[in-house]
PATIVO-868507 format. One record per atom (N, C-alpha, C): x, y, z. Coordinates in steps of 0.05 Angstrom, whole numbers, plus 5000, padded with zeros to 4 digits. Example, Ala and Ser with C-alpha at 12.3 -4.5 7.8 and 13.67 -1.06 7.14 Angstrom:
526448865156/524649105156/526449345156/525749555142/527349795143/525850015157/
This chain:
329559637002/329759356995/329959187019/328458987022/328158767051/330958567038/332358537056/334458257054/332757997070/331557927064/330557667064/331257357077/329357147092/331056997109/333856877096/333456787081/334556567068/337956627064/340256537079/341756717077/342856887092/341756967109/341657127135/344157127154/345257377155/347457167173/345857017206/347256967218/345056837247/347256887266/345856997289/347457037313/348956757328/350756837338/351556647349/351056717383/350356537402/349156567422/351256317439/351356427467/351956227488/349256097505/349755797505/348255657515/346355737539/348155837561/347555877588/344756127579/345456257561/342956497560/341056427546/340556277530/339256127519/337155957538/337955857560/336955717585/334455897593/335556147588/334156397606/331556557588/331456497563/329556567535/327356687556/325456567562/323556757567/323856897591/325256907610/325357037636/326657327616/328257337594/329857557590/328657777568/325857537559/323957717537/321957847552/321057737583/319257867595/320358147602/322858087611/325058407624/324758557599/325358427576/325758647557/323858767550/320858607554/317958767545/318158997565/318058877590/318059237615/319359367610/321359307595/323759577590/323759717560/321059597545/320659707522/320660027515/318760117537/318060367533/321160617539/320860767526/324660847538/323860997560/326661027570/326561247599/327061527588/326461657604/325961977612/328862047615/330961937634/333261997642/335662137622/337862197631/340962297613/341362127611/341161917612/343561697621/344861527593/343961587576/345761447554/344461677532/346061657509/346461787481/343561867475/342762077468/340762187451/338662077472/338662117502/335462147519/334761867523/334861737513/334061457516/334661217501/333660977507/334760717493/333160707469/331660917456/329960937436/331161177413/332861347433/335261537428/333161757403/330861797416/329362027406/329962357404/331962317422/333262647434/331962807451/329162717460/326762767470/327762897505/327663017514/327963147542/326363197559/325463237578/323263247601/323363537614/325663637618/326563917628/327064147599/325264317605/325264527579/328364657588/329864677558/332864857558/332465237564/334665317555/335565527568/333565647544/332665927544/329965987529/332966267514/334366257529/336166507520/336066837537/337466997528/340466877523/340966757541/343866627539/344866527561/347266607568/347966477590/350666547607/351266167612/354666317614/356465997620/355966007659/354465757665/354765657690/357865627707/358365447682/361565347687/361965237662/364765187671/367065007636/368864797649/368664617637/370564507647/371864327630/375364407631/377264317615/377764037619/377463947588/378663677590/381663617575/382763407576/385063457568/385863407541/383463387526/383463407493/380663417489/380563497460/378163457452/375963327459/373463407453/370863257462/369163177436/367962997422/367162827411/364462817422/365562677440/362862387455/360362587471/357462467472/356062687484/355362627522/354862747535/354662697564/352962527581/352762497590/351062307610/350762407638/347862467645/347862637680/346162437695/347062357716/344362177740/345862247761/344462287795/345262317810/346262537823/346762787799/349362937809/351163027792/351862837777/354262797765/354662787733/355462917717/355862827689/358662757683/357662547674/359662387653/361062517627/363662567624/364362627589/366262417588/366762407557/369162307558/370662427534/372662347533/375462517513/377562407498/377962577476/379362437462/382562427475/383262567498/385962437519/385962187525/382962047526/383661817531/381561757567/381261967569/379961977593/376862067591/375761847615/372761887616/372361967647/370962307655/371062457675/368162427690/368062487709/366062487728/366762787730/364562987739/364563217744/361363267761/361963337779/360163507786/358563697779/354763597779/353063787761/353864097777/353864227793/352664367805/355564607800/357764437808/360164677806/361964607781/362264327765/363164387748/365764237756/366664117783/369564107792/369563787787/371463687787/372063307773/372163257795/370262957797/369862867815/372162567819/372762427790/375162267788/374362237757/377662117746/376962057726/378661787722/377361607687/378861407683/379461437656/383161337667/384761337646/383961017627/383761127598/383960897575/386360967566/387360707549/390260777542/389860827510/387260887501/386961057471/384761167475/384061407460/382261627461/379161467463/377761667473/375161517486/373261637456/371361487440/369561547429/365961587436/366261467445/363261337459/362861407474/360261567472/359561617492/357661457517/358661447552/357361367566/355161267568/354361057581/351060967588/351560837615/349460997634/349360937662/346860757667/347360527682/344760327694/346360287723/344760227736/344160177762/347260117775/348360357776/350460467789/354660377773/352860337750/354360177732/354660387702/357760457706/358160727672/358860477653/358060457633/359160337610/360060507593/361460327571/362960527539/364860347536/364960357503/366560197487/368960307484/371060327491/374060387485/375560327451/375860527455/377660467425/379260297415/380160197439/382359957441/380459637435/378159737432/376559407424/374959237447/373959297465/372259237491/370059457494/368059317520/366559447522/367859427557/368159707565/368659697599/366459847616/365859747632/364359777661/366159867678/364660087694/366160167716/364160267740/365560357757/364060387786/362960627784/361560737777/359660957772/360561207799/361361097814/362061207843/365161347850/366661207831/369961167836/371161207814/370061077793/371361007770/372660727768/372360547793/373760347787/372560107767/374659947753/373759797742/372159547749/370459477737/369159247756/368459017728/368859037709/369558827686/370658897663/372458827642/372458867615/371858647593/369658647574/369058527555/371058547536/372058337519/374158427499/372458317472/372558537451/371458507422/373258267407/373258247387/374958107367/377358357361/377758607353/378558857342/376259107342/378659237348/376659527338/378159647316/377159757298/378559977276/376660207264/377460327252/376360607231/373960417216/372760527190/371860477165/374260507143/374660397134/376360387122/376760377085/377260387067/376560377038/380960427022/379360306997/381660336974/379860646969/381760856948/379861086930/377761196949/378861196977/375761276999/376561626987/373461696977/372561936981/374362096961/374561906936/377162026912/380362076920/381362006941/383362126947/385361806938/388462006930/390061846916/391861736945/392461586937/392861346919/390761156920/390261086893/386960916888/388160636908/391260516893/390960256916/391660196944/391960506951/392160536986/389660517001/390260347016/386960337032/387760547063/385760617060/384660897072/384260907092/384761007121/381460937139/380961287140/378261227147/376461507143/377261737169/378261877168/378262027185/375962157200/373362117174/370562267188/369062047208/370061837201/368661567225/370561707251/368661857268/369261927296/368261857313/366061797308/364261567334/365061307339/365461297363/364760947363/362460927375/361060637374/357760687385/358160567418/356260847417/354860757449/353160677456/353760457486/352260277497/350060367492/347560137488/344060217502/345159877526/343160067542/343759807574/339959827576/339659577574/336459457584/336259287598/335859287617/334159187642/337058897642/339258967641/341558737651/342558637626/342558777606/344558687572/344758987565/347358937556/348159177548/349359107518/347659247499/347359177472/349559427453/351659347443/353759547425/353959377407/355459667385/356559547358/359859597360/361259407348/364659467340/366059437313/367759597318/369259667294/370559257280/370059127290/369258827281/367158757258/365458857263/363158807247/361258687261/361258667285/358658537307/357558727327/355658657325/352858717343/352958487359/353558707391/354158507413/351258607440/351458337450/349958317475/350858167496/351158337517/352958247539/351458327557/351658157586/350858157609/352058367620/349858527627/351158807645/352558687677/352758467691/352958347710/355158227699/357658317697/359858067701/360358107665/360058227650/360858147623/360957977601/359157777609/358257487588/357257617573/358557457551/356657467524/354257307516/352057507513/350257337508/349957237485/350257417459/350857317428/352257517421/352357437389/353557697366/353057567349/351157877328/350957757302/352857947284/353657807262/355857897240/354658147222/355658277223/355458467194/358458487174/357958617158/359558577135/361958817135/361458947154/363359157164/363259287186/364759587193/364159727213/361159737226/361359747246/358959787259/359559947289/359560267281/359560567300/357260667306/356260597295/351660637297/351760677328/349860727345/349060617371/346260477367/345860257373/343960037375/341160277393/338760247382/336660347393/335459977396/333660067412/332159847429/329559997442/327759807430/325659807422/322759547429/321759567441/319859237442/320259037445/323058907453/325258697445/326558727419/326458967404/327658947380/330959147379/332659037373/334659257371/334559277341/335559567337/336059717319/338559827310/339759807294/342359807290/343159837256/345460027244/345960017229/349159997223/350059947199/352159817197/353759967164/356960007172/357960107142/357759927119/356359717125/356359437100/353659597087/351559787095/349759937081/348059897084/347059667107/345459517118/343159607140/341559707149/340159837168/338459527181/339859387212/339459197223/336559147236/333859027244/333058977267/333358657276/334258597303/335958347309/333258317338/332258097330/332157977371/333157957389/332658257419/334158247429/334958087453/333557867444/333357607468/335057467453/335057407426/337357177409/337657317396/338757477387/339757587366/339557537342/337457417330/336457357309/335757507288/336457577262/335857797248/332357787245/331558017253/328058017239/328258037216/329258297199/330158367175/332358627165/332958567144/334658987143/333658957117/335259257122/333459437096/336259557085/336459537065/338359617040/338659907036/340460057043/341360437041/343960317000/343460627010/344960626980/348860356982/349660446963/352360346956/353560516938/356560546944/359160756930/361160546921/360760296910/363560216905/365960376890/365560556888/367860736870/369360916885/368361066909/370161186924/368561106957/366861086961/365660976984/364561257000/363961436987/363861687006/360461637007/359261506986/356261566997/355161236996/356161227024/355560917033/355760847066/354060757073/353460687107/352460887123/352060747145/350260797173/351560867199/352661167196/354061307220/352161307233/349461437225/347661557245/345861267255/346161317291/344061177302/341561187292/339660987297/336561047291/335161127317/333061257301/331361337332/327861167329/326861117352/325060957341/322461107358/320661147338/318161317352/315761147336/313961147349/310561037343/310760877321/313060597326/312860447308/314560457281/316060677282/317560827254/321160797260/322560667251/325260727258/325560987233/327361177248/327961417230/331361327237/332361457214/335361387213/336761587180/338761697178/340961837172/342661697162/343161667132/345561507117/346961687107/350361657109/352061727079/351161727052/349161587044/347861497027/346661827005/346861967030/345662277033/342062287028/340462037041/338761987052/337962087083/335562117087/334362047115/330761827101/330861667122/330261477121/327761467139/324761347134/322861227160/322560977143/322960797173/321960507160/319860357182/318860257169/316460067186/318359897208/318359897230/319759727250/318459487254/315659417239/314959187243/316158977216/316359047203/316758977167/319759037155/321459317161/322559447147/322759457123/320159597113/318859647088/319459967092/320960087070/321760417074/318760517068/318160767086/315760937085/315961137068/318561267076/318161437054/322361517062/323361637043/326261787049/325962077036/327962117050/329762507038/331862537024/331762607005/334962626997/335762886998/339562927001/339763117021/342463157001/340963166975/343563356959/346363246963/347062976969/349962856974/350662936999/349263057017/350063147041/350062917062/352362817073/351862507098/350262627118/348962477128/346262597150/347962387180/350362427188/351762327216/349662337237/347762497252/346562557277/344362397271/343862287302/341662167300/339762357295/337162287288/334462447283/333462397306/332762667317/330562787335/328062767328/326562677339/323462627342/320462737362/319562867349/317162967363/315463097360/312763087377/310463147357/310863177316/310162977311/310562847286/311863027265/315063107278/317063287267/319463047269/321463037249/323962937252/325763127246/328063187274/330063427264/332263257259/333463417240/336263317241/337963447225/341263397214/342763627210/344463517185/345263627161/347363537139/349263497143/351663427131/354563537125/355463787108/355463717079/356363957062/354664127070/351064027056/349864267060/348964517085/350164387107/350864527126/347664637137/345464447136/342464497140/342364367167/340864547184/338364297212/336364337189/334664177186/332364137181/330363997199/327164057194/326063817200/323463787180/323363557186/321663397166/318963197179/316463337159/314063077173/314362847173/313962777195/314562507208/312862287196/311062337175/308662127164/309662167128/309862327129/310762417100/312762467085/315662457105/318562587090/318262837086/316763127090/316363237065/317063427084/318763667079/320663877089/319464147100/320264107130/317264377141/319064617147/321764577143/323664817149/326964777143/328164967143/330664847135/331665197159/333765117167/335865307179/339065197171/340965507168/342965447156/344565497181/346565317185/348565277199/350465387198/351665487176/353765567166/356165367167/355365137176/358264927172/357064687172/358264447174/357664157174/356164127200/354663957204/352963887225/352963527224/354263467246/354463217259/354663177275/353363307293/351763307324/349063247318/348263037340/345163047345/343463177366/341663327348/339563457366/338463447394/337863547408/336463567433/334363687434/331563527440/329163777439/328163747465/327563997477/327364047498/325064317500/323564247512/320564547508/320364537481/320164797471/319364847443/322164947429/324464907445/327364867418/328264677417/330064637395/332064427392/335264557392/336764457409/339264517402/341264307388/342764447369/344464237358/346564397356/349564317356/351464307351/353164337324/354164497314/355864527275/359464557283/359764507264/362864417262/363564797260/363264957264/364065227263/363965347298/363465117311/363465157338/361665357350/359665337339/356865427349/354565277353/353465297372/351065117383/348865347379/347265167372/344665337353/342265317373/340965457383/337265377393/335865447369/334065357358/332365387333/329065307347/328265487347/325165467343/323365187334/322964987353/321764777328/319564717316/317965027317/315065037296/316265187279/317665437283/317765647259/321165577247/322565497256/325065427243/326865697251/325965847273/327866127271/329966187295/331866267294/333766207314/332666367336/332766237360/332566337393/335066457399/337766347400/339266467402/341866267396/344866277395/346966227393/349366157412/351566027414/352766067431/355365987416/357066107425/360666047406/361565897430/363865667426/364665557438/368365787435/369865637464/372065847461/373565837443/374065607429/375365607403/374365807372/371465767374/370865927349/371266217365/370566327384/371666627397/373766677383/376066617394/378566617388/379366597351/378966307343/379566287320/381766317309/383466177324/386366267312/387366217292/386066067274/386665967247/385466137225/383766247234/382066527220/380566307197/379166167212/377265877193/374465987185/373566217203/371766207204/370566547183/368466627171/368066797152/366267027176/365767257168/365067477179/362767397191/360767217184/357567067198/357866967212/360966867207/360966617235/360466387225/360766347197/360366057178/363266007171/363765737165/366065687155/366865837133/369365957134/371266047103/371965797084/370665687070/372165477055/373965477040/375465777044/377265837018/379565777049/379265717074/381365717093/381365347092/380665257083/380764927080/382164867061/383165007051/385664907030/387564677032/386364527013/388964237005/391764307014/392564167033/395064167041/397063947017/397763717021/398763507009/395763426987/394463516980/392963326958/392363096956/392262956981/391662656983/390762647004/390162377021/387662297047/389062437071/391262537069/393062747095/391162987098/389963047069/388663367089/386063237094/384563037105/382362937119/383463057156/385662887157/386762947179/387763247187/388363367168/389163737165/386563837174/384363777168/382063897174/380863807198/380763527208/380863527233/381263627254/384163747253/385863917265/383864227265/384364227240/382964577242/380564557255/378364377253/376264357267/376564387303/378764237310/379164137343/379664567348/382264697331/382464947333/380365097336/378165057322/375665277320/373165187346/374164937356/371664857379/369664827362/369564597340/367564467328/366264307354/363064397348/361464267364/360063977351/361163747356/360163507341/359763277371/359563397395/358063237407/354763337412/352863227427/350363277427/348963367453/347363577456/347663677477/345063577494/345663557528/343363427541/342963577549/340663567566/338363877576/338463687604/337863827623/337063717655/336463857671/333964007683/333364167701/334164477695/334064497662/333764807655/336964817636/338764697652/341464697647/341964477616/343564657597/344664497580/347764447581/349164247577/352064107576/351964017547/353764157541/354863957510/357563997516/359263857493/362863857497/362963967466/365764107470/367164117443/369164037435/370964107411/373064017406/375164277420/374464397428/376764537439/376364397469/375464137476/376864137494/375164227519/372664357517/371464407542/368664217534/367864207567/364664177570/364064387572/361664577571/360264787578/357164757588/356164817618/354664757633/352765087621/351565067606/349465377595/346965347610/345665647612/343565687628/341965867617/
C-alpha cells in the first residue's frame, strides 16, 4: 500500500543547508553507486552484504580472538589495518587486523548497539544514550557529539501476549540500534525518537529530520540521493537525501493486539532498482525504489525476518526467527530456490563472499552455505556454544527448546533468554570478509578473526 502526498509528515530542515541544495545533490549523485569497502554495516551504503575478497572455503582455523568485555551484538568495520567492534560493556575497540591486539578503545557510559561506519578518518555510531558520536578513527578521541531528542527500546502494552496486558513493555528482542550510512559529508541514522536524521559529518549540524510514528533501529540504505529506511510505526521510508522529503512508503503488516508481528528491524538493501527488506510482519519484501509499488513478498510462517537481505546475482539470502531457516529467494520473483536449517533463530545478516554466504544463528554457530546448491561448506561453534554450560543446546547442535523454559511467566523470561543466549555465544552480529579473513563477534563476548 503507497501512503500518499497529502498528509505526509515533512522534514524539518536547517536553513544554512538548504543554501547548499544543489552543491549536496551533485555529491550525493557521485556517491550513488556503493563502495566496495568494510567500512559500515552489511558492505556498503546500499548494505547488499556483497564482498570483493572470497571467504574462508573451509575448514577453518581461529587466526585470533579477541575478548571484549561483554557481549557482541554490533557487526565490524575494517579500513586501514584495523577493525572496529563494539560491545555491549559499553565500549567501542580498535584492534588490530593482523594480530588481533587493541589498539585503544572508547568508553560510552551505556552499552554500544550500532554498529560502526568509517569515512575519511572519521568512526561514527549512535550510542544508546541518544546521540550520534564521531571520533578520531586514529585515537579514539572524540571530535563531536550530536544529541537526539531520546533514545529508547520499542516498546508496547500486551507486547508479544505477555501479562500484564496494562504494563507497557519494552521488547527485549529490539537489540539493534541503527547504524550510520556516511555519504560523501552527511551522515544519515535512525533513533529510538522516531526520526530519521541527517547530519553533517564535519562538525555535527543537523541538516534535517523527518518524523516517524515510532522506533526507528533500521539502518538507513542510500541509494541515488534516495535514503531508505524503515520504521516500528510499520512504515518502510524513501526520504530525499538532500531535504529529506518523503518520496513515498509502503505499508508492512500491523499487530495491534500484541505487537509481535509488526515493524521494520531489518535494514533494506537496495540492488538494480529493487529495495529488498525483512519485516516482523513475517514478510520479506521487493519494492520498486522508484514508486514503492510492492513487486512481489514471502511469507515466512510468522517467523520475524531481523537481518538485512543479502543480494546477488538475482538471489536474495536471508534468515528467520522461529523458523530457524537461511533461505534464498529469486530476486525477480519471490519464489524460494532453497531453504537451509539453522537449528536456532537467525538474526544476523548475511555475508556473500565467492560462491558462500556466511550467516550467523542464535545457537552460536556461524554457518558457510553454498549459494547455488543451498548445502553446508562447513561450520564453526563459537566458545560459548563449545562449552554450553547451560546445556541449551540438543545433540545437532540446534537449540533444546524444552531448555527455554518459562521462568516467571511474564515479559521477565524475554530477558531469561537473553541471558541464556549471551551463555551459548549466540551469533547475532554479521560477519565481514577482507582479504580471505572472516571477523564476526558473539555474544560470548569474543570477536573471532577465521581463516
Amino acid at each position: 500500500m503507497i501512503d500518499g502526498g497529502h498528509g505526509s509528515p515533512r522534514a524539518e530542515t536547517s536553513g544554512g543547508f538548504l543554501m547548499k541544495r544543489f552543491t549536496f545533490f551533485l555529491i550525493l549523485a557521485s556517491g550513488a553507486c556503493p563502495s566496495w569497502a568494510q567500512t559500515t554495516f552489511h558492505g556498503n551504503n546500499a548494505r547488499t552484504g556483497v564482498y570483493e575478497s572470497p571467504g574462508p572455503g573451509g575448514p577453518v582455523v581461529v587466526k585470533w580472538t579477541f575478548k571484549a568485555g561483554g557481549p557482541i551484538v554490533t557487526s565490524p568495520a575494517v579500513a586501514d589495518g584495523v577493525i572496529y567492534i563494539a560491545s555491549l560493556d559499553g565500549h567501542l575497540y580498535a584492534i588490530d587486523l593482523e594480530t588481533g591486539k587493541e589498539k585503544w578503545n572508547f568508553k560510552s557510559r551505556m552499552p554500544i548497539m550500532s554498529s560502526p561506519a568509517l569515512a575519511d578518518g572519521t568512526l561514527y555510531f549512535v550510542s544508546s544514550a541518544g546521540s550520534l558520536v564521531a571520533l578520531n578513527a586514529a585515537d579514539g578521541a572524540v571530535r563531536w557529539v550530536f544529541a537526539t531528542e531520546f533514545e529508547r527500546r520499542f516498546e508496547a502494552k500486551n507486547l508479544h501476549g505477555y501479562l500484564s496486558a496494562a504494563q507497557t513493555i519494552p521488547d527485549a528482542w529490539d537489540i539493534f540500534v541503527s547504524s550510520p550510512a556516511v555519504v560523501r559529508g552527511t551522515v544519515f541514522f535512525g533513533s529510538g525518537d522516531g526520526n530519521v536524521y541527517a547530519v553533517a559529518a564535519e562538525g555535527g549540524v543537523l541538516r534535517w529530520k523527518f518524523p516517524t510514528r515510532d522506533v526507528v533501529h533500521a539502518s538507513p540504505a542510500v541509494d541515488h540521493g534516495t535514503v531508505f529506511v524503515g520504521s516500528w510505526d510499520s512504515n518502510l521510508y524513501a526520504l530525499d537525501a538532500e531535504t529529506g522529503q518523503e518520496k513515498w512508503s509502503f505499508k508492512s503488516g500491523e499487530d495491534p493486539v500484541i505487537h509481535n508481528q509488526v515493524g521494520f528491524q531489518s535494514s533494506p538493501a537496495i540492488v538494480d532498482g529493487v529495495v529488498y527488506a525483512g519485516c516482523r510482519d513475517a514478510h520479506v519484501y521487493a519494492i520498486d525504489a522508484a514508486t514503492g509499488r510492492k513487486k512481489w513478498d514471502y511469507p515466512t510462517s510468522k517467523s520475524w525476518v531481523i537481518g538485512t537481505p543479502a543480494v546477488r546475482d538475482g538471489m536474495v539470502f536471508v534468515g528467520t526467527s522461529d523458523s530457524s531457516r537461511f533461505m534464498a529467494l529469486d530476486a525477480k520473483t519471490g519464489r524460494l530456490r532453497f531453504n537451509f536449517d539453522t537449528g536456532a533463530y537467525v538474526f544476523s545478516s548475511a555475508a556473500l563472499a565467492g560462491p558462500l554466504a556466511y550467516v550467523g544463528a542464535h545457537n552460536g554457530r556461524l554457518y558457510a552455505v553454498d549459494t547455488k546448491t543451498g548445502k553446508l561448506a562447513w561450520s564453526f561453534q563459537s566458545e560459548g556454544a563449545r562449552t554450553d554450560r547451560l546445556k541449551l543446546l540438543d545433540a545437532g547442535g540446534g537449540l533444546n527448546r524444552d531448555a527455554f523454559s518459562p521462568v516467571f511467566g511474564d515479559f521477565e523470561d524475554m530477558y531469561i533468554d537473553f541471558y541464556r543466549f549471551i551463555s551459548v555465544g549466540a551469533i547475532m552480529s554479521s560477519p565481514v570478509v577482507d582479504r580471505g579473513v572472516l571477523y564476526v563477534g558473539s555474544m560470548d563476548g569474543n570477536l573471532y578473526a577465521l581463516q
